[in-house]
Phi, psi and omega in degrees: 000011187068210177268150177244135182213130154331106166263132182229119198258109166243157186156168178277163198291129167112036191242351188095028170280330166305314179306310185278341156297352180275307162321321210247338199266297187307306202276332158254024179052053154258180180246172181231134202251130152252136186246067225197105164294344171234007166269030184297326203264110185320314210251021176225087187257325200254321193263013171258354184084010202311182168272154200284195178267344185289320189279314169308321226245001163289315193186132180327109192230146185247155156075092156200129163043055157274310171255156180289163096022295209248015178240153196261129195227152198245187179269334190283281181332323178298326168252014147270346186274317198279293191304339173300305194287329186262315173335314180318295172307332191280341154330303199272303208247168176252008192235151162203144157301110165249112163247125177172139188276026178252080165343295174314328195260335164291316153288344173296303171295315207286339195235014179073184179227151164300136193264168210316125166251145183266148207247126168285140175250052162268340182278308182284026185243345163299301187329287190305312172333310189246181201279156213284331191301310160341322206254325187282334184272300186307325169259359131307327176287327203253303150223125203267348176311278190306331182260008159280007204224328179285167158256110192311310208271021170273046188342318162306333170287330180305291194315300179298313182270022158264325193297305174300309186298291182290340199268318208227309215120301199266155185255180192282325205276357176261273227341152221343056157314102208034033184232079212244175203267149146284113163220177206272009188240144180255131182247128188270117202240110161248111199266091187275124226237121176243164164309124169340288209290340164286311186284354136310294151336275183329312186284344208272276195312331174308306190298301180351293162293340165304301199258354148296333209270312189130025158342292157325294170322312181317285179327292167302329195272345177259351177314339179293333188242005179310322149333337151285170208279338160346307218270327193273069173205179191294129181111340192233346193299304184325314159293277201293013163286322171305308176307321221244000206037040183295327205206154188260209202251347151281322173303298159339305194282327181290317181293311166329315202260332166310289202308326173341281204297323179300323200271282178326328170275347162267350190279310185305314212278309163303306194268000156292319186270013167316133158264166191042058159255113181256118194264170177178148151320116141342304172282354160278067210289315202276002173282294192339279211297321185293322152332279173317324193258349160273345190287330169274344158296337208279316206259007207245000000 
């Protein structure tokens, strides 16, 4: 059956990667893997952005609403699972679609993680001590790679690479660093890359759309569960400060669509320092596809 090979559509949230992995899952019969941290979770659908159902129910798509909320999934876990899976899939097809604006989780499948370093828990009751803002200033100071590539406003993420960092030593953004994983597959990186002032635009109107879809409503039936670790991210963090009567609900949307953007300039920061990501217009599709197919010619 020849070489199997990973399309792997990366790029910042708003860029047009769910359109152009559908294109391309159609055009080479594959299916599409999401590597998105947060559309794993069944009960967060409008602030994640997910593909509508008509898009889901367009070409096959895995790990989109697998998991509850309330269960807890690691980046590790993620990539025992996703190898598991394309072992499966690669039986049958020779192509398979990886999409998704999560730098970490996109490396776990193609180069692996490093495995689980154990936390003394005087550092980690040093960590949980402090304030978020405290964690976000240290670990910029400490590794500015890994904090260009995150949503700062996530505590569990601060905490777990502050954690590592004082305990071991190793920072998140070396980890297996020329040390990559073996795997059965060859991964192709396609980046989809618009000029700033669009993909702003883009990200503004999303939210836009976010909050006609029902974002809020969306927000409240989750209030219950902010404490997980899902939620302590952008779009939903933002409501419950509103809820809680921190910020008013114009403010709330506004914080929305900055924090977005802030996230999106750090996801470009991460995947600039990618290495072998061959960038395009999102709508070129058909330069997209003539590429691929000599990089699967190449290799086969």
């Amino acid at each position: 059956m020849g070489n199997k090979t990973l399309i792997v559509v990366c790029g910042p949230t708003a860029s047009g990667k769910t359109r152009l992995s559908i294109t391309l899952a159609n055009y080479f019969d594959a299916s599409i893997f999401s590597a998105d941290a947060r559309q794993f979770f069944q009960q967060m659908n409008i602030g994640t952005a997910k593909p509508s159902q008509s898009e889901l129910s367009e070409v096959p798509h895995y790990f989109i609403n697998n998991k509850s909320i309330s269960e807890s999934y690691t980046a590790g876990a993620f990539e025992k699972e996703m190898i598991a899976a394309l072992d499966a899939y690669f039986k049958e097809k020779d192509v398979a679609i990886l999409c998704g604006g999560s730098g970490l989780y996109i490396k776990a499948v193609t180069e692996g993680l490093d495995e689980k370093i154990e936390i003394p828990d005087s550092i980690r009751n040093k960590v949980r001590a402090m304030t978020i803002t405290e964690m976000q200033q240290s670990l910029e100071h400490l590794d500015a790679s890994y904090y260009a590539s995150i949503d700062i406003q996530n505590p569990r993420r601060l905490s777990r690479a502050l954690e590592l960092i004082f305990s071991s030593g190793k920072k998140m953004s070396e980890l297996n660093k020329g040390n990559k994983k073996a795997r059965s597959f060859n991964p192709i990186y396609i980046g989809t890359e618009l000029n700033r002032e669009t993909l702003y635009e883009k990200i503004n109107h999303r939210v836009d759309e976010m909050i006609h879809s029902g974002l809020k409503e969306e927000a409240i039936k989750l209030m219950s569960f902010k404490e997980q670790l899902a939620l302590q991210t952008v779009g939903y963090k933002e409501w419950f400060d509103c809820f809680e009567g921190k910020i008013s609900e114009s403010k709330a949307i506004e914080l929305i669509k900055q924090n977005t953007r802030n996230y999106a300039k750090r996801q470009m920061t991460w995947f600039k320092k990618t290495e072998n990501i061959n960038w395009f217009n999102p709508d070129d599709t058909t330069a997209i596809i003539a590429f691929l197919n000599r990089k699967i010619s190449n290799s086969n």
